[in-house]
Each structure stands twice: as C-alpha cells, then as structure tokens.
N, C-alpha and C positions, 0 to 999 in steps of 0.2 A: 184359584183358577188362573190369575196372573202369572203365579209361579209356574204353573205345568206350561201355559203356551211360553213365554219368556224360554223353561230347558226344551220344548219342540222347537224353538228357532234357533237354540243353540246347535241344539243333536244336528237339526239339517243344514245348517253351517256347517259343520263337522262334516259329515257326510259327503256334501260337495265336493270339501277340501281335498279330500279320501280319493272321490273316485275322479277330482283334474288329474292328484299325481298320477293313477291308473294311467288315465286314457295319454298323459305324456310323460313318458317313464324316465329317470333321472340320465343325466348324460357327465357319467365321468369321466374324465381326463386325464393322461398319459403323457407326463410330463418324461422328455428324454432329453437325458445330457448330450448338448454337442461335445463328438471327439473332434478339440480342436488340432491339426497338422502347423507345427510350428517350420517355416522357412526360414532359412540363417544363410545370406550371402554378404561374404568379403568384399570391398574394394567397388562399391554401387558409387555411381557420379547421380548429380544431380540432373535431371532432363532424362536418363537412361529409363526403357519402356520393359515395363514385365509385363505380360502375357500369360494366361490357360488358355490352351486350343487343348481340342480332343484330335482321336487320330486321324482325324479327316482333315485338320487344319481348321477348324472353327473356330473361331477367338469367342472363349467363353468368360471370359473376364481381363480386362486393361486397367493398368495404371502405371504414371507416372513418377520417378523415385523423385522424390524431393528433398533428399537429405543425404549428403556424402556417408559414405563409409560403411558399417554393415546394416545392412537390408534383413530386418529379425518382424514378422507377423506370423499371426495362425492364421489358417485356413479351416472352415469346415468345409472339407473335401469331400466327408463320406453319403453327402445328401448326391452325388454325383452318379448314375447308373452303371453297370459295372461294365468296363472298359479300360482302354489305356489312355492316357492323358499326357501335355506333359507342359511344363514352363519355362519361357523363353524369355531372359535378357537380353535384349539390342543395347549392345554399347556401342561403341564410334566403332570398334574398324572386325568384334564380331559379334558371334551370337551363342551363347552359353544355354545347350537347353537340356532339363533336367526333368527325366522322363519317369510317369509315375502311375502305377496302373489302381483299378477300386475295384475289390470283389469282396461280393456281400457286406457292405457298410466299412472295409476294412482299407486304408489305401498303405499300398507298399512303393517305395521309391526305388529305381531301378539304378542303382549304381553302376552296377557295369554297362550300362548305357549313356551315359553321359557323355553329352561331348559339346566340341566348339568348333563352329562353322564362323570361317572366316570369311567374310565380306569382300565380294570384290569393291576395289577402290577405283573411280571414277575421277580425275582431273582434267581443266582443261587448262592449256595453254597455247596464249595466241589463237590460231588455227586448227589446234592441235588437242585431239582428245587422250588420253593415256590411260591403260587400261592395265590395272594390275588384280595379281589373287593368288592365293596359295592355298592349296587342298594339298592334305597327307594321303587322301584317298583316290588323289589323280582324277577326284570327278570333273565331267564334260560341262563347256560351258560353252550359251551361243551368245553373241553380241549382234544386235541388227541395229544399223544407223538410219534415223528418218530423217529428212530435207523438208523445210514448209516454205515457198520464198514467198510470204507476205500474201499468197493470194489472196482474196474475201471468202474464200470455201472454208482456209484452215483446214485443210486437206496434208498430213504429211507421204509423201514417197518414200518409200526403202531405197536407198542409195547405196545401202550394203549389209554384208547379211554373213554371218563364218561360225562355222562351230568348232569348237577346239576341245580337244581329246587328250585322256593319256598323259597330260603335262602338270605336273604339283605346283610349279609358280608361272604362273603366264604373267609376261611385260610385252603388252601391244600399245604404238604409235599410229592412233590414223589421224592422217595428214585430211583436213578440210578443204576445198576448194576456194581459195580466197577470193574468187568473182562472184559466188554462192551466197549475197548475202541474206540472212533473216536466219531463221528460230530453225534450229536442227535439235534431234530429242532419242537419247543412245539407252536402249535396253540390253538387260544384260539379264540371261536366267541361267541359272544354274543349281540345282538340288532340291528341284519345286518348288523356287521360289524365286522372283524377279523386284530388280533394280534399275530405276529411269532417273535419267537426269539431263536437264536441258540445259540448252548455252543458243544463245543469238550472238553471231556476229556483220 
C-alpha cells in the first residue's frame, strides 16, 4: 500500500511538472551576430571630436580621439533605422564628414560624398576681430557682431550684422570701438552651422 501511494505522489509530481511547462511554453532565443562597420581615419590629433548625426543633424553618438594618428574601431551601425547618416571629424581649422546611408540592416558608405567643410577662423587682435574662410563652393556666410557693456541685464546688442555671398576666401577686418569697453561675442553661420566666439576689451 506504501508503494502504490509513494508511485501516486510521484505520477502527480510528474504531472504538475507536465502541465507548468504547458501553461508557460518554452522561450528560445535568437542569438544574432553583430555586423560590425570597421572606421579607418589617417592623421587624428589627440582632443579632435568624432561625431554620428543623422540627416537632421542629431548627434547620435560623441567621442573624443585620444590617441594621435590613425583613428581604426567598429561600429554596429546596422541596429540604426534606415536612413542617411553620417560622421564628422572636427579638427582645428576643418571638418571631414563621411556620409553613410542603413537600408534594411545593411549600411553603405557614400564615397562620392565626401567632403571637407573648412571652418571659418576667428582672431582677435587689439581692437580688432579678423575674419577669415575658404569655401570651393562659394557658400554664403553671415557674421553678426554683439556689444554687452558690463550692464547687470547681460543683455547683448547687435552692433553689426553682413552677409557675404559668392566669394571662395573672405578676409574681413572689423575694427572695435576702443571707448566700447566690456564683453563683445561674434557669430558666424555658414552651411547650417554656426561659430561664437568672445573677446572683452
């Protein structure tokens, strides 16, 4: 009699076992290789910013080169939705960006897009702001100068304002007002994209 009830606690042991997997059915997993996208750039300074924006300009991923010379990681790029993308090195004086589009898990890098947007360069001297930049593409650039003199608002004025067209190297001098003193702060946009930089005198 021991034995028969002892194999009825087994069987209905069993049985339970039987019907949890039923009622929660097994979950298996679908292990996928990342394709990684390997990047290879020449000639990286140490401090220089790489950049993923998509085509709207959205910084999708930042980091800082910390190591001279060539610039070599993967990417998994293709977890990315399908669109154009693309990556921008800021170096000192441009910007190298390498444009690369994702369709259906696959991404292609667009060589004949490639290019370098040269920065305009910003100096001051004395009084004196100087305004350089060279575009092959003749693209337009405006500069607006702001004035703040020391009020407690921290309010700046537009004290000047130009846009310049048509010309592949512009070298502009604007001369300061040396009775003008406190914190002045010169914008400069050109190609969707804008550069400030301040000077008190």
């Amino acid at each position: 009699m021991k034995k028969v009830v002892k194999k009825g606690i087994v069987l209905i042991t069993m049985l339970s076992a039987i019907l949890s997997y039923a009622n929660n059915p097994l979950i298996f997993e679908k292990t996928v290789e990342i394709e990684n996208t390997t990047l290879s750039i020449n000639n990286v300074k140490q401090g220089q910013q790489l950049v993923i924006k998509d085509y709207y300009g959205i910084v999708l991923y930042k980091e800082l080169i910390e190591t001279s010379g060539v610039y070599h990681k993967g990417f998994d790029l293709t977890a990315l939705p399908n669109g154009e993308y693309y990556f921008e090195l800021d170096k000192d004086l441009e910007i190298q960006v390498i444009p690369f589009k994702v369709h259906m898990n696959k991404v292609e890098f667009l060589k004949d897009k490639e290019t370098n947007f040269f920065k305009p360069v910003l100096r001051f001297k004395d009084n004196k702001v100087l305004l350089s930049r060279l575009s092959f593409e003749n693209k337009p650039l405006e500069i607006k100068i702001y004035y703040d003199g020391y009020n407690s608002q921290s309010h700046y004025e537009l004290i000047h304002s130009e846009k310049i067209k048509d010309i592949r190297i512009i070298e502009r001098i604007y001369a300061l007002d040396k009775t003008k003193k406190g914190n002045y702060r010169v914008v400069v946009k050109t190609e969707g994209r804008s550069f400030t930089e301040s000077i008190t005198i």
